[in-house]
C-alpha angles and dihedrals in degrees: 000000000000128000121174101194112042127196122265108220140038128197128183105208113184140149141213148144129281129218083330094306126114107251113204117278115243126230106260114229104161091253098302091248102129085051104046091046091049094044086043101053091039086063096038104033091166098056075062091079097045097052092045090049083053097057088056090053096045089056092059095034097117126237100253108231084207141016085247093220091300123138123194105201112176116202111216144200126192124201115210115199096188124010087225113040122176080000098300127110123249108201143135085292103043099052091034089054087049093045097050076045088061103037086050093050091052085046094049091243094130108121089232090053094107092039102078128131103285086240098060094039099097094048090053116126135205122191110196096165107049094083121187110207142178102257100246085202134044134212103269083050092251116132119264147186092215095249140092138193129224135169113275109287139170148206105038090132095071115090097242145006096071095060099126088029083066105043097048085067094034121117113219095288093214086060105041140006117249119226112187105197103195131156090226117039102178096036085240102128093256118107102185104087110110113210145324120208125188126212140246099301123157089201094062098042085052097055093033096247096119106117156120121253110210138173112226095213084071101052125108116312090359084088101056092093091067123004106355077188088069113076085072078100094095094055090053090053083052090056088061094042080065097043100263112141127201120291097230095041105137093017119228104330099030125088091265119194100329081236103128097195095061126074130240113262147158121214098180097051088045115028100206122180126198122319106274081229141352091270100036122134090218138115107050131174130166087006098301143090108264121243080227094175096056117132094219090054123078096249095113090097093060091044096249100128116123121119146022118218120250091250087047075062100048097047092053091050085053087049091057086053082066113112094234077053119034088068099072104058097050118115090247088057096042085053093051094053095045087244104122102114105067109096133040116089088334113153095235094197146023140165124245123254092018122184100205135065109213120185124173126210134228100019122198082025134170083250108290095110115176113210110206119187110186110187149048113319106187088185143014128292135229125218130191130167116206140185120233087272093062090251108150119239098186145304146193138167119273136199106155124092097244129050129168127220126204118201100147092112101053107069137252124310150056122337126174116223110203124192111190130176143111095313111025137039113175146124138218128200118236115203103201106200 
C-alpha cells in the first residue's frame, strides 16, 4: 500500500466500565486525524515539504537483516496529572509495569507472540533493540524516576489551545519523549478516551510539543479488570511515536497505512473482532483476511493485540532516523539521561520464580555463543534464535546443560535467544561482532 501524504494525528477513542461503574461514553470522532492534518499543514505549510520529503525516505529506507550493532534506547518522562485517574492509581509501579508491557510487545516477549494467525506468523517482527526506559537525570542533572507529578490538569490530547500549558511541563523533547497521562484528554468532561500520540514533526520538537497523551486508567494492570489486553494501548500509541498509522486508515479503496505487508481493511465499515482461531477464515474486510492482532488495529478492546509486520519495523527504524527522533538514542544523549547501560549482552526478560539459572558466554562473540542452564528442568526446553525481525534463525529442544550456538554465518548484529517451556519463558540478547 503507498500513501504520500499521511495523516498527522492519531487518536485511540475507546470506552469501558470502571470498577463496575458507567463511565461516561466519549464522542466518537473517528480519531480526529483528517481534521487536525489538515488544520496543522494549513498553519505550518513549510513542515509540508519535510514531511513529505520524509515519506520518500522512509520508502527506500531498507529492511536491516540485522540491528548492526545499533541500539535505540529512548529515555522517557512521564507527566501525571493525578496520581488516581478513572479511580486507579498512577504511580512508580504502575507506569513502570506499562512501560516493561510495551518494551516486551516491541521484543516479542508478549505471551501471545507465537500465537498469531498462521498466516501472519512469518511477517511477524520483533525489535529487541529499540528500549523504551524511565530517564534516571533530568535536565537540570539532577536524578530522576522519570516521572513527574503535576495538579490535575486536562486537555493536553487537542491540537491547539494548551500550547503553553504544555511547554511549560515539557522536557527538552530532543532529549527525552514526553508522555502526558491525564483522565481527560480533550477537557471535555469524558474521561474515557485512551491516547493520542503525534508523528515524527521538527516543528513540535522545536517548540516541545512532541508527546503522547495517555489516560492512566489504561496503563499496565490498571487494565485487568477489564481487557488486560488492553493496555497494549500504550504500545499502539508507540507505534505512532515512531511514525506507524493505522492499518485501516483510508478503508478498502484509500492509501492505507504505505505498509506493504498489512491488508487493507475498514474497521469501521466492518467492525471485526479477534480471529475465532489461529487458522480461521474470519474475519474479512476489504476482501482479505484481517491482520486482527495488529498493534496498530483496534482490536485492543476484543483482546486481539499481539504482533507488528516486518515492514510496520522497518518503518519505525526509518522514523528514528527523523530528525525530531534520531537525537534521543545517541550515546551523548544516553549519557545525559543516565541510560547507557541498557544494551550490550543485557538479558531483556525473565520470568519470575525461575528454576533455572541460564548464562551465555561470550557475549558480545564473533558468533561461538555457549549457552549454560544450571538448575531443575521438569520438562524440555525450546530454543530459537532470532534476528531483530523475529526471523528465525533456528531452533531445537534442549535438556543438557550445555548447548552451542553458531552464528558466525549470519552477520553482525543483534540477535534474541528465547527459551520457552513449562517453567520458563525468557529471552537474552546476543550481540554477534
Amino acid at each position: 500500500m503507498s500513501r504520500i501524504l499521511f495523516l498527522f494525528v492519531v487518536v485511540l477513542c475507546c470506552s469501558r466500565f470502571s470498577h463496575g461503574q458507567p463511565v461516561q461514553q466519549p464522542v466518537f470522532h473517528h480519531c480526529r486525524t483528517s481534521e487536525a492534518a489538515a488544520t496543522f499543514y494549513e498553519q505550518h505549510r513549510e513542515f509540508k515539504s519535510e514531511q513529505q520529503a520524509f515519506e520518500e525516505f522512509t520508502k527506500s529506507f531498507p529492511a536491516p537483516a540485522s540491528a548492526a550493532g545499533v541500539c535505540y534506547v529512548i529515555p522517557v518522562v512521564f507527566h501525571v496529572y493525578g496520581t488516581t485517574q478513572g479511580g486507579y492509581p498512577v504511580n512508580l509501579s504502575i507506569i513502570q509495569g506499562a512501560l516493561n508491557m510495551a518494551n516486551d510487545d516491541f521484543h516479542g516477549l508478549n505471551s501471545d507472540y507465537n500465537s498469531v494467525h498462521t498466516q501472519f506468523m512469518g511477517i511477524r517482527a520483533a525489535m529487541p533493540d529499540i528500549i523504551f526506559a524511565l530517564a534516571q537525570i533530568d535536565p537540570s542533572g539532577n536524578a530522576t524516576t522519570g516521572i513527574i507529578n503535576h495538579p490535575v490538569a486536562a486537555g493536553f490530547g487537542n491540537g491547539s489551545g494548551y500550547d503553553s500549558l504544555i511547554q511549560a511541563d515539557a522536557w527538552d523533547n530532543y532529549k527525552y519523549m514526553n508522555i502526558y497521562v491525564m483522565n481527560d484528554l480533550y477537557d471535555d468532561g469524558v474521561t474515557n478516551n485512551s491516547g493520542i500520540a503525534w508523528y515524527p514533526n521538527s516543528w513540535m520538537s522545536n517548540n516541545n510539543l512532541a508527546r503522547i497523551v495517555y489516560n492512566g486508567a489504561y496503563l499496565g494492570v490498571n487494565c485487568n479488570s477489564w481487557q488486560p489486553e488492553f493496555a497494549s494501548t500504550l504500545t499502539h500509541e508507540f507505534g505512532h511515536w515512531l511514525n506507524l498509522i493505522h492499518t485501516f486508515d483510508g478503508g478498502c479503496t484509500g492509501n492505507n497505512d504505505n505498509v506493504s505487508d498489512t491488508p487493507p481493511c475498514d474497521y469501521f465499515l466492518d467492525n471485526y473482532g479477534c480471529h475465532p482461531s489461529s487458522t480461521a477464515s474470519t474475519p474479512i474486510s476489504c476482501g482479505n483476511l484481517v491482520n486482527a492482532e495488529n498493534y496498530m488495529d483496534y482490536s485492543g478492546t476484543s483482546g486481539c493485540y499481539r504482533m507488528f509486520t516486518q515492514g510496520q519495523a522497518t518503518r519505525m527504524y526509518a522514523a528514528l532516523q527523523h530528525p525530531a527522533r534520531i537525537t534521543l538514542w545517541q550515546t551523548s544523549n544516553l549519557q545525559a539521561t543516565g541510560l547507557t547501560n541498557l544494551c550490550i549482552g543485557t538479558g531483556i526478560a525473565a520470568a519470575p520464580a525461575s528454576q533455572i539459572n541460564v548464562t551465555v558466554f561470550p557475549n558480545p562473540s564473533a558468533g561461538q555463543f555457549t549457552l549454560h542452564l544450571n538448575g531443575s528442568m521438569k520438562k524440555l526446553l525450546r530454543l530459537e534464535v532470532t534476528d531483530m525481525l523475529g526471523r528465525r534463525i533456528f531452533e531445537k529442544q534442549i535438556t543438557g546443560e550445555i548447548t552451542f550456538i553458531d552464528l558466525s554465518a549470519q552477520p553482525p548484529g543483534i540477535y534474541v535467544l528465547r527459551l520457552s517451556g513449562e517453567m520458563e519463558n525468557r529471552a537474552i540478547r546476543l550481540v554477534r561482532e
